[in-house]
PDB file with SEQRES, HELIX, SHEET and CRYST1 records, atoms N, CA, C and O in Angstrom:
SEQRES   1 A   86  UNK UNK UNK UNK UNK UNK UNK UNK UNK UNK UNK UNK UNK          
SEQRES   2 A   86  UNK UNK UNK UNK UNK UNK UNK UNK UNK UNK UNK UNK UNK          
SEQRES   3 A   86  UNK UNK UNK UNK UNK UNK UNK UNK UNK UNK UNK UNK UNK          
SEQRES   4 A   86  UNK UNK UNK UNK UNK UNK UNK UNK UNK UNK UNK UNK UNK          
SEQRES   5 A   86  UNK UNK UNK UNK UNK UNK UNK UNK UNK UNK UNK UNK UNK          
SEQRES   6 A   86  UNK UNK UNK UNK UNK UNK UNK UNK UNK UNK UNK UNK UNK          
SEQRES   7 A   86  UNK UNK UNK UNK UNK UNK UNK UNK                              
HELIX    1 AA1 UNK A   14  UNK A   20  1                                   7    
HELIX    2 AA2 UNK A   23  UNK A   45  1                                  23    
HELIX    3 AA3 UNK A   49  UNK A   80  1                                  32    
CRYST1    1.000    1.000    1.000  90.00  90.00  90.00 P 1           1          
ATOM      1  N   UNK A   1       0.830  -1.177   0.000  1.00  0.00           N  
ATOM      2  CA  UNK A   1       0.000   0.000   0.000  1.00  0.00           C  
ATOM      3  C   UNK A   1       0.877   1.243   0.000  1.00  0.00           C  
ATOM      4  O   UNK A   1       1.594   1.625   0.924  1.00  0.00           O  
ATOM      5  N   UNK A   2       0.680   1.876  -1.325  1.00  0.00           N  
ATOM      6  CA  UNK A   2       1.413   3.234  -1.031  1.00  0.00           C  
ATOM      7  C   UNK A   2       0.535   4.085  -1.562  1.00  0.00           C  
ATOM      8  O   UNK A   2      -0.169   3.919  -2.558  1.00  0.00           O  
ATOM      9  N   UNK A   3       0.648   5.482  -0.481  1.00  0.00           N  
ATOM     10  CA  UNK A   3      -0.244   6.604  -1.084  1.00  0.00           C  
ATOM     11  C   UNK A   3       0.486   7.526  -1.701  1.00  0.00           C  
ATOM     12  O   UNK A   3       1.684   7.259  -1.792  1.00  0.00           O  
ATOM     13  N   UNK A   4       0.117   8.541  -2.156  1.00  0.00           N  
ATOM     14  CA  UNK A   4       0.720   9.290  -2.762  1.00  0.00           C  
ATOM     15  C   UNK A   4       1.413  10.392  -2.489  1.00  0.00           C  
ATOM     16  O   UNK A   4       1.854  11.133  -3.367  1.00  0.00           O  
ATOM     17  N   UNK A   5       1.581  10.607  -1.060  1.00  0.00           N  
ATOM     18  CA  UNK A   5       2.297  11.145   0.228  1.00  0.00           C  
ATOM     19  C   UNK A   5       3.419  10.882  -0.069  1.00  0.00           C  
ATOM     20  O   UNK A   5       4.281  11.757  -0.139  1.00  0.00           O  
ATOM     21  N   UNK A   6       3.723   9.250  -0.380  1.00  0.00           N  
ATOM     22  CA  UNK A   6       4.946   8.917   0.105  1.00  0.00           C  
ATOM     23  C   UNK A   6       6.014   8.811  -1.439  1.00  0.00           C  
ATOM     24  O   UNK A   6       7.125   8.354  -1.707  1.00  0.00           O  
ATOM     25  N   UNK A   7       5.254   9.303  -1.948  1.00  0.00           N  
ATOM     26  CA  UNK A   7       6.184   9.294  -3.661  1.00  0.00           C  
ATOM     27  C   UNK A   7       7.453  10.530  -3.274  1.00  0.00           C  
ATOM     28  O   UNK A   7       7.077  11.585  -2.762  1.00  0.00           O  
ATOM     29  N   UNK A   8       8.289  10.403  -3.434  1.00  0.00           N  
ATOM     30  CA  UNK A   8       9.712  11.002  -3.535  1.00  0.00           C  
ATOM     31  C   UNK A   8       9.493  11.959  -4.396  1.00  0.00           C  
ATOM     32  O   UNK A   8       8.653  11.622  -5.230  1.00  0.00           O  
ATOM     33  N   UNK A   9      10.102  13.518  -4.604  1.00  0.00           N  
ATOM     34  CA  UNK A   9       9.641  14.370  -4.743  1.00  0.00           C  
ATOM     35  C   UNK A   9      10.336  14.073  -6.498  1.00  0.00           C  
ATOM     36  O   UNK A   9      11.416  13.521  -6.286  1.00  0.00           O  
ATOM     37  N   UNK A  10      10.183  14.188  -7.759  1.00  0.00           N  
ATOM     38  CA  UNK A  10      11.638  14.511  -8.586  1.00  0.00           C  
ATOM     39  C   UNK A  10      12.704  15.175  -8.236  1.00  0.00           C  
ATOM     40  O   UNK A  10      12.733  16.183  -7.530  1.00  0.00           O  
ATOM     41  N   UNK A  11      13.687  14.561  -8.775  1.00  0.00           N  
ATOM     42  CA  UNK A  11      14.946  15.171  -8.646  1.00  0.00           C  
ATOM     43  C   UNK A  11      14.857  16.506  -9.686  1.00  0.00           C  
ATOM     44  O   UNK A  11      14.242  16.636 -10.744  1.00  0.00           O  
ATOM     45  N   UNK A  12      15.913  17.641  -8.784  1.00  0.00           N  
ATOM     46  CA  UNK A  12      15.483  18.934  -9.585  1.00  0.00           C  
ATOM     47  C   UNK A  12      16.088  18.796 -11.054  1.00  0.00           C  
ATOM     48  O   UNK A  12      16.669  17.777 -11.427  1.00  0.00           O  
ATOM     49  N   UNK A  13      15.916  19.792 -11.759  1.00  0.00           N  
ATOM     50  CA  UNK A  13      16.778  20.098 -13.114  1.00  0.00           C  
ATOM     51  C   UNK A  13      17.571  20.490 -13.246  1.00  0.00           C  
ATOM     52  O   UNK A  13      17.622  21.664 -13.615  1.00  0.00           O  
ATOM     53  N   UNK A  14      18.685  19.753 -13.027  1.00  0.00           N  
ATOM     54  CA  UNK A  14      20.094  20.450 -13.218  1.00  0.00           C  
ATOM     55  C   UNK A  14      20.008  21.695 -14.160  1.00  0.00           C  
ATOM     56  O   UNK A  14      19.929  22.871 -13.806  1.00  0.00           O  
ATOM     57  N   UNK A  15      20.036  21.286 -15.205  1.00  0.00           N  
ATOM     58  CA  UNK A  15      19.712  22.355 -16.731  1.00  0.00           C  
ATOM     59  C   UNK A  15      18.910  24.050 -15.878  1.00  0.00           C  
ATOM     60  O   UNK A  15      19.314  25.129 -15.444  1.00  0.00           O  
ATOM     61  N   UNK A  16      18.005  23.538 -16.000  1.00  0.00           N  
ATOM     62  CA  UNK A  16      17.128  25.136 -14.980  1.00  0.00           C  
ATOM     63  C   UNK A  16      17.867  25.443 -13.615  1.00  0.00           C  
ATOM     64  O   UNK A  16      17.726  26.563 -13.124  1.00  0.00           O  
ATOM     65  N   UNK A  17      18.574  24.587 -13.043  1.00  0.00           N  
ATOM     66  CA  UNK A  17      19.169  25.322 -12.078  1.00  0.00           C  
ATOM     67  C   UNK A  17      20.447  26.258 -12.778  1.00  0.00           C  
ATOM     68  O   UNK A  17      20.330  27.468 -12.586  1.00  0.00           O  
ATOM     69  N   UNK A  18      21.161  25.995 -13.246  1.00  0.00           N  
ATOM     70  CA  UNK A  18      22.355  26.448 -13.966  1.00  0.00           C  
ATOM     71  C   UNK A  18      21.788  27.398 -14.722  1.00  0.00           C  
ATOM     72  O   UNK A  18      22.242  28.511 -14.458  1.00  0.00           O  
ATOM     73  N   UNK A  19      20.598  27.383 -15.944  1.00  0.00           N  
ATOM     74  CA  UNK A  19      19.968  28.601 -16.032  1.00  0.00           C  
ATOM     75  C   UNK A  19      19.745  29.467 -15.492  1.00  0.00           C  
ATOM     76  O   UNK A  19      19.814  30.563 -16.049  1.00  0.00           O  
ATOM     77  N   UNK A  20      19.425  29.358 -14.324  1.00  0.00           N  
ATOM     78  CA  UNK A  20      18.526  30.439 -12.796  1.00  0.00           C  
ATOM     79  C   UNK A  20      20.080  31.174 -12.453  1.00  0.00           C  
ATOM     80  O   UNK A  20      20.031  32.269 -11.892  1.00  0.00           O  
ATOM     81  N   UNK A  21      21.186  30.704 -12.716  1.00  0.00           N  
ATOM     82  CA  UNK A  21      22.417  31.184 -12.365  1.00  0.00           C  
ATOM     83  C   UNK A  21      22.744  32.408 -13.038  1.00  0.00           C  
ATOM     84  O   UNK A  21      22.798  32.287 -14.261  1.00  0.00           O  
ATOM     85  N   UNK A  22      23.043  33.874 -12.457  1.00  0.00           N  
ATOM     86  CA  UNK A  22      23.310  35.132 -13.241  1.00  0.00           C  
ATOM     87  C   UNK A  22      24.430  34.784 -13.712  1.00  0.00           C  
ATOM     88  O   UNK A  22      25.110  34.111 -12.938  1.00  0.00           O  
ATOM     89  N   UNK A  23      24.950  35.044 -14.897  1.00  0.00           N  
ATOM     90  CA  UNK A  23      26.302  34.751 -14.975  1.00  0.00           C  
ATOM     91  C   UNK A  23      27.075  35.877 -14.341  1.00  0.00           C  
ATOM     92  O   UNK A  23      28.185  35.463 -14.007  1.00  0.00           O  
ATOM     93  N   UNK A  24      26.909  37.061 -14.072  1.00  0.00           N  
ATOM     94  CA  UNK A  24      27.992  37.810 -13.155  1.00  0.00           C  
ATOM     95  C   UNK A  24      28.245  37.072 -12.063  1.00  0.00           C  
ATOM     96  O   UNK A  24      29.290  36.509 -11.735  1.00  0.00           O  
ATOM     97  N   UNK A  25      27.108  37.125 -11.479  1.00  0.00           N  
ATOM     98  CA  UNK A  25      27.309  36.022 -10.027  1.00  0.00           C  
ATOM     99  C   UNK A  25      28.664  34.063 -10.605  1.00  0.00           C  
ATOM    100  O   UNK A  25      29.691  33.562 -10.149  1.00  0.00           O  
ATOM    101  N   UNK A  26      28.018  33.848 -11.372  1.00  0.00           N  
ATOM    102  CA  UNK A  26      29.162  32.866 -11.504  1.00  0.00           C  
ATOM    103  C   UNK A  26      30.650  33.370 -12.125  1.00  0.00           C  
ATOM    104  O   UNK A  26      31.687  32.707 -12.079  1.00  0.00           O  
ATOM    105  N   UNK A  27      30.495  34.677 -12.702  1.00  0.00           N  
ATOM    106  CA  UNK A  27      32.035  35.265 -13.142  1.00  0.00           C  
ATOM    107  C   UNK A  27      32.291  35.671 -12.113  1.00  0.00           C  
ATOM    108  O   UNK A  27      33.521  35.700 -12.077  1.00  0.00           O  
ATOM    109  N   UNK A  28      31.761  36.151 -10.872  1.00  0.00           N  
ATOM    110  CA  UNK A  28      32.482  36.709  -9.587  1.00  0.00           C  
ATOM    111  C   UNK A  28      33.001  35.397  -8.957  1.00  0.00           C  
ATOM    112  O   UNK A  28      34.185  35.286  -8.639  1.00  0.00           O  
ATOM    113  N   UNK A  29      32.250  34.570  -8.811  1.00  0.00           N  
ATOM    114  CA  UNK A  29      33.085  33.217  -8.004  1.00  0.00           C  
ATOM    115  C   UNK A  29      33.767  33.136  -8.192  1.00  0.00           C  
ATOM    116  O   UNK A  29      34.643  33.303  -7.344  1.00  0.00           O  
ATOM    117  N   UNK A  30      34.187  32.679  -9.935  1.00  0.00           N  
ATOM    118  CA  UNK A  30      35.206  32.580 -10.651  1.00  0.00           C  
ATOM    119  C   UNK A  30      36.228  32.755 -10.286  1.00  0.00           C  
ATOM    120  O   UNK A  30      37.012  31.984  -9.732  1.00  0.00           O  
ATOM    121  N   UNK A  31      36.361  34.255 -10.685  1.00  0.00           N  
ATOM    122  CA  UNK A  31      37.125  34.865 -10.794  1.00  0.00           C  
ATOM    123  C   UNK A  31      38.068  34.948  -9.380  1.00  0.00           C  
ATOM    124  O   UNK A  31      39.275  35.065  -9.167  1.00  0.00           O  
ATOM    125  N   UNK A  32      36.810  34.818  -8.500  1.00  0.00           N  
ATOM    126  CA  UNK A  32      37.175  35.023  -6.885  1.00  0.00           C  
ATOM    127  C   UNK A  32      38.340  34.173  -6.178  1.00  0.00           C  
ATOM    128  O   UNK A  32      39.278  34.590  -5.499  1.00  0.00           O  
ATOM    129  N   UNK A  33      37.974  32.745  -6.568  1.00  0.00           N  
ATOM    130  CA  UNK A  33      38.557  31.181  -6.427  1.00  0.00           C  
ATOM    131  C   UNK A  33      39.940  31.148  -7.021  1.00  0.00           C  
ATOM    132  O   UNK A  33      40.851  30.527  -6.475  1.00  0.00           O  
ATOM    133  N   UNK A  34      40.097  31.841  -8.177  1.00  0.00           N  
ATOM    134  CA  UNK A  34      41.281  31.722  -8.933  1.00  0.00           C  
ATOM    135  C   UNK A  34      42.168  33.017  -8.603  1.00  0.00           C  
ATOM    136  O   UNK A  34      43.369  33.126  -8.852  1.00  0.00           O  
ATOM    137  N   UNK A  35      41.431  33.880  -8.058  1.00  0.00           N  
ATOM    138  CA  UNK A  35      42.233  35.242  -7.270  1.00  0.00           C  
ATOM    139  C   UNK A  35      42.934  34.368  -5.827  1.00  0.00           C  
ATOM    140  O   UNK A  35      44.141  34.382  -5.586  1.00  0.00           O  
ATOM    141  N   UNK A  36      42.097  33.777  -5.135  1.00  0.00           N  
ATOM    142  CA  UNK A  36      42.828  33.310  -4.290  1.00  0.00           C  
ATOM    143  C   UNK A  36      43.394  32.089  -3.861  1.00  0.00           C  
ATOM    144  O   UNK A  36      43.940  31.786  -2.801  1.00  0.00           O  
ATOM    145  N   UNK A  37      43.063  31.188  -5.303  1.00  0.00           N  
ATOM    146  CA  UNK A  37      44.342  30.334  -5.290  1.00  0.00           C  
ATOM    147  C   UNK A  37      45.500  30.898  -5.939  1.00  0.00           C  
ATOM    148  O   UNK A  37      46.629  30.665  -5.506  1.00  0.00           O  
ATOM    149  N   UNK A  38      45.310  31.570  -6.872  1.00  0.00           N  
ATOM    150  CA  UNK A  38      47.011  32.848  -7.184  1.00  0.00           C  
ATOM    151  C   UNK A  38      47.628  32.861  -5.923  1.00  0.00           C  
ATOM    152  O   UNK A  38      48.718  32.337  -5.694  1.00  0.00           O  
ATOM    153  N   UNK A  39      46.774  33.599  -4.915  1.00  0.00           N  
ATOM    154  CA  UNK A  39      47.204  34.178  -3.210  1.00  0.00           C  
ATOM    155  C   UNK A  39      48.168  33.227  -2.773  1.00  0.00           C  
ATOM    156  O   UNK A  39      49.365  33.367  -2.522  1.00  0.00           O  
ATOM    157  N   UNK A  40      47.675  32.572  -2.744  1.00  0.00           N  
ATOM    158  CA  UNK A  40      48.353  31.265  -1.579  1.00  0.00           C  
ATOM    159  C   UNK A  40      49.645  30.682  -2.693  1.00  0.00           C  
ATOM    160  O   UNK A  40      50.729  30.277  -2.275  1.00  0.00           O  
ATOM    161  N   UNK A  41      49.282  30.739  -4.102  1.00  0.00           N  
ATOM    162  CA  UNK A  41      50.467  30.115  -4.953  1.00  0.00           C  
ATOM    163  C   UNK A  41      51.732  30.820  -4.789  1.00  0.00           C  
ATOM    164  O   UNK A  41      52.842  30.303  -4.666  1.00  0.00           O  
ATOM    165  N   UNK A  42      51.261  32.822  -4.810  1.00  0.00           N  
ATOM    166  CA  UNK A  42      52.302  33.810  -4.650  1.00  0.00           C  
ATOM    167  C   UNK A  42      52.995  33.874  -3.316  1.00  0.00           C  
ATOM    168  O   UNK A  42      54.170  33.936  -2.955  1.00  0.00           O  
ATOM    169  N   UNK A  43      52.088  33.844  -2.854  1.00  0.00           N  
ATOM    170  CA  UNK A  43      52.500  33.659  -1.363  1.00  0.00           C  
ATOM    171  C   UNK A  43      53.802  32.547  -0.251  1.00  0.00           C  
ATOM    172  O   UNK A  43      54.593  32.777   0.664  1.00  0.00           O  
ATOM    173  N   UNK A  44      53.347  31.306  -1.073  1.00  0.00           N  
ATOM    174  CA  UNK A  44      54.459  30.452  -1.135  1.00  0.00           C  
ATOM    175  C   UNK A  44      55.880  30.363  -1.723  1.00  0.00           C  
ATOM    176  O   UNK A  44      56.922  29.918  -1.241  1.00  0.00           O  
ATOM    177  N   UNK A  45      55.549  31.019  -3.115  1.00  0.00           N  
ATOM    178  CA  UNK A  45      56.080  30.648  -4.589  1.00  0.00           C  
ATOM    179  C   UNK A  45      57.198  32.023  -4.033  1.00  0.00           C  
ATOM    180  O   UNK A  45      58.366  32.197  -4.381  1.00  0.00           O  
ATOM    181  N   UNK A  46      56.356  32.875  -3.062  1.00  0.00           N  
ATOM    182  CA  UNK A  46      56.941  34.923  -2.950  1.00  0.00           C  
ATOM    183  C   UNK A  46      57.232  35.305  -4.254  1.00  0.00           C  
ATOM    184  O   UNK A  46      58.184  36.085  -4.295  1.00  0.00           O  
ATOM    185  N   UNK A  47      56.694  35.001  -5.450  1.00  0.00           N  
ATOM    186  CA  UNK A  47      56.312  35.411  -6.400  1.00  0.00           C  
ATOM    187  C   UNK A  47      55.449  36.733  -6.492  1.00  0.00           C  
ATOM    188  O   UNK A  47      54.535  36.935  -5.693  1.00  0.00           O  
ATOM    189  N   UNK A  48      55.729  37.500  -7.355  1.00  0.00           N  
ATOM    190  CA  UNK A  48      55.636  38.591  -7.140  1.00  0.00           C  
ATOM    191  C   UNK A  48      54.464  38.809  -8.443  1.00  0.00           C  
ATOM    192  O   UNK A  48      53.288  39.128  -8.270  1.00  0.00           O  
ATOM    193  N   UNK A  49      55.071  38.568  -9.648  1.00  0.00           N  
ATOM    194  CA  UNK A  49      53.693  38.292 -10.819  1.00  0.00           C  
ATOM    195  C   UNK A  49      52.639  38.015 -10.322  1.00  0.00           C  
ATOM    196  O   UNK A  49      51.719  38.822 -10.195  1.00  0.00           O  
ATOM    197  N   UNK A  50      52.597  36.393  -9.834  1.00  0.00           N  
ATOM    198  CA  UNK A  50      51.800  35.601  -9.564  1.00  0.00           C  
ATOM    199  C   UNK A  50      50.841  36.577  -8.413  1.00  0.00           C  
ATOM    200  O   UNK A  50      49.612  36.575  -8.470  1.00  0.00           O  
ATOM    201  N   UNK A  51      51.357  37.118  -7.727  1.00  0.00           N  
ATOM    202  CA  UNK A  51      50.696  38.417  -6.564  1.00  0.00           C  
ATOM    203  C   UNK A  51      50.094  39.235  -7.319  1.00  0.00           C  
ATOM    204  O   UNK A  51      48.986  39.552  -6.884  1.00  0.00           O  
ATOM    205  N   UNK A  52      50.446  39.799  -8.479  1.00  0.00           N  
ATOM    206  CA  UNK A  52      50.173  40.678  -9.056  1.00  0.00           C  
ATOM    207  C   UNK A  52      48.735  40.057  -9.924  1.00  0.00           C  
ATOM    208  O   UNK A  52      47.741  40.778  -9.842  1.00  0.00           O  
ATOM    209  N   UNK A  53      48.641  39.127 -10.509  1.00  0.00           N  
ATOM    210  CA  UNK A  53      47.491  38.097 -11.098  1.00  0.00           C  
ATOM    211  C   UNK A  53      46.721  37.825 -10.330  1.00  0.00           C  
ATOM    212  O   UNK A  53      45.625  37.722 -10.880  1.00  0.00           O  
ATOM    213  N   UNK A  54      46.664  37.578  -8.964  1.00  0.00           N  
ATOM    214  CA  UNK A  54      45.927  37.324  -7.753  1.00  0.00           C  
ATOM    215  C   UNK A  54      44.937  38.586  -7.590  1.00  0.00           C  
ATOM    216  O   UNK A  54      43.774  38.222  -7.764  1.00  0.00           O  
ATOM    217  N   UNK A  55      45.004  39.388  -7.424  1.00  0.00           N  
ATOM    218  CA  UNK A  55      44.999  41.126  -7.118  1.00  0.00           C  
ATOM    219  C   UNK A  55      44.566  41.361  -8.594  1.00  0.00           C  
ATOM    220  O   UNK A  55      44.279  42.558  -8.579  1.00  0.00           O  
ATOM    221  N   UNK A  56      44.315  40.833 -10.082  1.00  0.00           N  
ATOM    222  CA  UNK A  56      43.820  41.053 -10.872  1.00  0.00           C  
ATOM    223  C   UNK A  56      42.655  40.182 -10.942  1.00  0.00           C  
ATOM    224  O   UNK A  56      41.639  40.593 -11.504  1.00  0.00           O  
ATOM    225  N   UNK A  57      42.713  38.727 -10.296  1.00  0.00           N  
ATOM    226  CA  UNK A  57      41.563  38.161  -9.894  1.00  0.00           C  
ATOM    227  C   UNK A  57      40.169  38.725  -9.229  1.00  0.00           C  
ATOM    228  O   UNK A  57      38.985  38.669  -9.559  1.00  0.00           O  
ATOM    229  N   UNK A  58      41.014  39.389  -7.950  1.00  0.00           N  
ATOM    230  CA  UNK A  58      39.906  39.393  -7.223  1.00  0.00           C  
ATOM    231  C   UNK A  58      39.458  41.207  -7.382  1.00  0.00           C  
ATOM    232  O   UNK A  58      38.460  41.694  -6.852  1.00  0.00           O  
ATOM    233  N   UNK A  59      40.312  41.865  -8.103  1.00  0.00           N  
ATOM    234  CA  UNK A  59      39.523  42.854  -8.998  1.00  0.00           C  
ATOM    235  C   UNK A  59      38.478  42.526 -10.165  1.00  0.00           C  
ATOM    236  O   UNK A  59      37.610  43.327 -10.513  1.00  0.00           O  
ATOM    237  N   UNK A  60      38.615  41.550 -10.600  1.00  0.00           N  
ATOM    238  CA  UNK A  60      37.680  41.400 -11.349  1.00  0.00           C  
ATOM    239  C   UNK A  60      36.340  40.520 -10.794  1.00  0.00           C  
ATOM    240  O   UNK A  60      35.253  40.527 -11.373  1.00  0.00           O  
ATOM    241  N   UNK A  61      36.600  39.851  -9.706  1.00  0.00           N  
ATOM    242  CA  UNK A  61      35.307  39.437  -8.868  1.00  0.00           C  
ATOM    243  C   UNK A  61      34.464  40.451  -8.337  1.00  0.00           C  
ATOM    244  O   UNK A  61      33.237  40.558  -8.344  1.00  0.00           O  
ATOM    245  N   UNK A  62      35.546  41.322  -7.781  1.00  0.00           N  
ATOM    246  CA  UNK A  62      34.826  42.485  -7.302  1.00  0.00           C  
ATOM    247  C   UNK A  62      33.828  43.277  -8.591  1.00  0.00           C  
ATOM    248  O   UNK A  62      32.633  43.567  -8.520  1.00  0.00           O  
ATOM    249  N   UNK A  63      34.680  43.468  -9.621  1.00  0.00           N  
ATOM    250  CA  UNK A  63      33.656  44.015 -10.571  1.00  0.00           C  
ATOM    251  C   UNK A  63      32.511  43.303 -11.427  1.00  0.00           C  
ATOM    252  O   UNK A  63      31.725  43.812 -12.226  1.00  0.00           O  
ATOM    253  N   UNK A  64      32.667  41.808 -10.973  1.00  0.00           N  
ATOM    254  CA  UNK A  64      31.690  41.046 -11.382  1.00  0.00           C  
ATOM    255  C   UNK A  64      30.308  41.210 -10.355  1.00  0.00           C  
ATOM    256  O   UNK A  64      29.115  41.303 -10.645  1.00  0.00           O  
ATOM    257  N   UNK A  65      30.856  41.204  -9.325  1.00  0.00           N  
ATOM    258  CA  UNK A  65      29.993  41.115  -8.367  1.00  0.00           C  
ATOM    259  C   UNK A  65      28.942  42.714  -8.262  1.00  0.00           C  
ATOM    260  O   UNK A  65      27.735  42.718  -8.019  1.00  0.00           O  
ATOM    261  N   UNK A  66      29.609  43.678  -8.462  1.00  0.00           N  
ATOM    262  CA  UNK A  66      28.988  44.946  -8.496  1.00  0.00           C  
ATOM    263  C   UNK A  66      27.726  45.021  -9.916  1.00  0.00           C  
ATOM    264  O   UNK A  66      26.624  45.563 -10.002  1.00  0.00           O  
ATOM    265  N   UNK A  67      28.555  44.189 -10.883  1.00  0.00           N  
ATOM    266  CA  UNK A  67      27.670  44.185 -11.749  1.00  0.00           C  
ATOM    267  C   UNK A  67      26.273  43.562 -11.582  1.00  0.00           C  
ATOM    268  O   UNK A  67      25.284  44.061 -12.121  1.00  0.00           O  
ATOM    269  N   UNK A  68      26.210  42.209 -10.646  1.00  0.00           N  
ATOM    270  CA  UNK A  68      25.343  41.188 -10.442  1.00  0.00           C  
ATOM    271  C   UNK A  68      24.818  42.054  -9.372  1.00  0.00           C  
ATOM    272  O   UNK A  68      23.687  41.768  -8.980  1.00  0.00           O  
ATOM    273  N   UNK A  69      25.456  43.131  -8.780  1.00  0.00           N  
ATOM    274  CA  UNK A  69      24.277  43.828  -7.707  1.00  0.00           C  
ATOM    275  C   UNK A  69      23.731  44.849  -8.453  1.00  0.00           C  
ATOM    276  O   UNK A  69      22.675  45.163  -7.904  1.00  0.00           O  
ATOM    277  N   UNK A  70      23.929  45.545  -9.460  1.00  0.00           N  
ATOM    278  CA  UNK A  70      23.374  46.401 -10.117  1.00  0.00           C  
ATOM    279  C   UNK A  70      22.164  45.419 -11.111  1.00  0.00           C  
ATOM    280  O   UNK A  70      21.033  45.905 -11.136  1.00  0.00           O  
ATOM    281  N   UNK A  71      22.305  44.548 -11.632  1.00  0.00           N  
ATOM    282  CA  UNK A  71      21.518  43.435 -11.755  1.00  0.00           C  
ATOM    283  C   UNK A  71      19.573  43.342 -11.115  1.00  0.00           C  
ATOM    284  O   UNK A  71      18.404  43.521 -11.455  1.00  0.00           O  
ATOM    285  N   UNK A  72      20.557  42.886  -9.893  1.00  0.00           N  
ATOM    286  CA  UNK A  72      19.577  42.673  -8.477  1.00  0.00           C  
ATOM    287  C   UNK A  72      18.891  43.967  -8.531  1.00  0.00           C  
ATOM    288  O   UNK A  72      17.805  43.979  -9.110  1.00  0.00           O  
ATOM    289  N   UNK A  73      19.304  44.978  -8.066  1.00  0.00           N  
ATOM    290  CA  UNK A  73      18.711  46.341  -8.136  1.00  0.00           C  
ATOM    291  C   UNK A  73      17.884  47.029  -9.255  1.00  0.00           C  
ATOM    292  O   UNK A  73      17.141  48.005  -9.157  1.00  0.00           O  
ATOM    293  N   UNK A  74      18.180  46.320 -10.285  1.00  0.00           N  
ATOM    294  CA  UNK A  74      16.972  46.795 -11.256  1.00  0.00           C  
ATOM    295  C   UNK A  74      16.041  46.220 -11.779  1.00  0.00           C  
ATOM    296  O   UNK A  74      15.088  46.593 -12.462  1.00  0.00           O  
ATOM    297  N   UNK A  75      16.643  44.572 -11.129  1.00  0.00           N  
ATOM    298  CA  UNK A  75      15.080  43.704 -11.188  1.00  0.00           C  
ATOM    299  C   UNK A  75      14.441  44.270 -10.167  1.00  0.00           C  
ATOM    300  O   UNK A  75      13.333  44.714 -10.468  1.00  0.00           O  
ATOM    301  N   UNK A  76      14.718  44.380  -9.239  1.00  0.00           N  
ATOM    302  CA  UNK A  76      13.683  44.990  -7.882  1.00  0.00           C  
ATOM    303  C   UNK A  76      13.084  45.979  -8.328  1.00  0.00           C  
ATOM    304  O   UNK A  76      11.854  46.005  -8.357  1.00  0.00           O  
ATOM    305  N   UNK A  77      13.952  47.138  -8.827  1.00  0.00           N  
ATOM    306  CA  UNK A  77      13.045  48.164  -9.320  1.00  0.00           C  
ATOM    307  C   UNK A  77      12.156  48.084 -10.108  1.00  0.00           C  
ATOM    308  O   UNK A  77      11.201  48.857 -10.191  1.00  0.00           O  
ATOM    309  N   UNK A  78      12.345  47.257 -10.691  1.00  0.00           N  
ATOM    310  CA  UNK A  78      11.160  46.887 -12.007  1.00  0.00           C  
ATOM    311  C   UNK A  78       9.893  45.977 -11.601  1.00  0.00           C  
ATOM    312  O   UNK A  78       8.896  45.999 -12.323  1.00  0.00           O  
ATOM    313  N   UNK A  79       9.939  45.126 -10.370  1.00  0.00           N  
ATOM    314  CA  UNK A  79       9.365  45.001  -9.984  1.00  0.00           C  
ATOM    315  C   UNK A  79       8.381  45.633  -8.511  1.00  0.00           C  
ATOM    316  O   UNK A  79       7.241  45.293  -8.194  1.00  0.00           O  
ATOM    317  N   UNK A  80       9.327  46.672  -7.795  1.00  0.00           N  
ATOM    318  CA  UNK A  80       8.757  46.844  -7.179  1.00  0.00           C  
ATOM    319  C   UNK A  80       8.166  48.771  -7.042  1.00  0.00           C  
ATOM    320  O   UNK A  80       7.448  49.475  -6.332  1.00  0.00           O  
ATOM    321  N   UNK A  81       9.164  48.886  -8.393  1.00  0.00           N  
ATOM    322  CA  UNK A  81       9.104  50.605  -8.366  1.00  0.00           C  
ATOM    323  C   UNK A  81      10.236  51.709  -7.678  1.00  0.00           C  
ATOM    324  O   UNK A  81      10.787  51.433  -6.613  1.00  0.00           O  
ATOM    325  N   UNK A  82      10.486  52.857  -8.339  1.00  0.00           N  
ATOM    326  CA  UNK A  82      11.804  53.116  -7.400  1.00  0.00           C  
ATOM    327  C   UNK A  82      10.994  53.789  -6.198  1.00  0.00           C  
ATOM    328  O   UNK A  82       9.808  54.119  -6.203  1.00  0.00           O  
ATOM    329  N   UNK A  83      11.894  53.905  -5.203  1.00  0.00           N  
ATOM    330  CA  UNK A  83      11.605  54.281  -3.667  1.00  0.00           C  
ATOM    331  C   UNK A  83      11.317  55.881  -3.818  1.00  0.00           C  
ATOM    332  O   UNK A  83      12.141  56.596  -4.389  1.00  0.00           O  
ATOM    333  N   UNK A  84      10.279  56.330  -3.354  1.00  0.00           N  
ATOM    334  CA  UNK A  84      10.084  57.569  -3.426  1.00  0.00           C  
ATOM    335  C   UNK A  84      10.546  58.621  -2.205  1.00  0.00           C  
ATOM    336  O   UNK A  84      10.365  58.065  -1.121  1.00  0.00           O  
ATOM    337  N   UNK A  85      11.024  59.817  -2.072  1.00  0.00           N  
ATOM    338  CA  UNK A  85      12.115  60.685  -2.091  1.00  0.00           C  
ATOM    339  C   UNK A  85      11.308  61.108  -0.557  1.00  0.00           C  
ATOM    340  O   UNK A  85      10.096  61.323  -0.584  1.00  0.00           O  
ATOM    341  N   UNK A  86      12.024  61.196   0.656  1.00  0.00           N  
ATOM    342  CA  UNK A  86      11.223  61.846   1.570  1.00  0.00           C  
ATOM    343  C   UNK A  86      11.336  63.055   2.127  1.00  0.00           C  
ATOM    344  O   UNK A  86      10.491  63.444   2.933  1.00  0.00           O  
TER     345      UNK A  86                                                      
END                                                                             
């Protein structure tokens, strides 16, 4: 006897999840992960380039990420209207 309670939910969609993904938001990770494995490579290595590539990493996460909040901020606005002035 099984009801229909007990059916297991589907497994999600990979595909639509990875869609639902902003790509700024995944170029900031990116970018982020590979800024600070540079870190720790320069850091060891006292490589000084490699410091310098690190620090170009996580400049560019940072500007990924500003982008994916400017993003955020104008879906809201569009959905919710801009904030009026007090």
């Amino acid at each position: 006897m099984t009801s229909a309670r007990t059916k297991e939910a589907p497994p999600p969609n990979v595909a639509a999840m990875k869609a639902s993904r902003p790509p700024a938001l995944v170029a900031s990770v990116v970018f982020g992960v590979i800024g600070g494995v540079l870190l720790g490579i320069g850091f060891v290595t006292r490589s000084t380039p490699v410091l310098v590539f690190s620090g170009l990493g996580g400049a560019l996460s940072l500007a990924s990420a500003l982008v994916w909040r400017s993003q955020l901020i104008d879906a809201w606005r569009a959905e919710h209207g801009r904030p009026s002035a007090r």
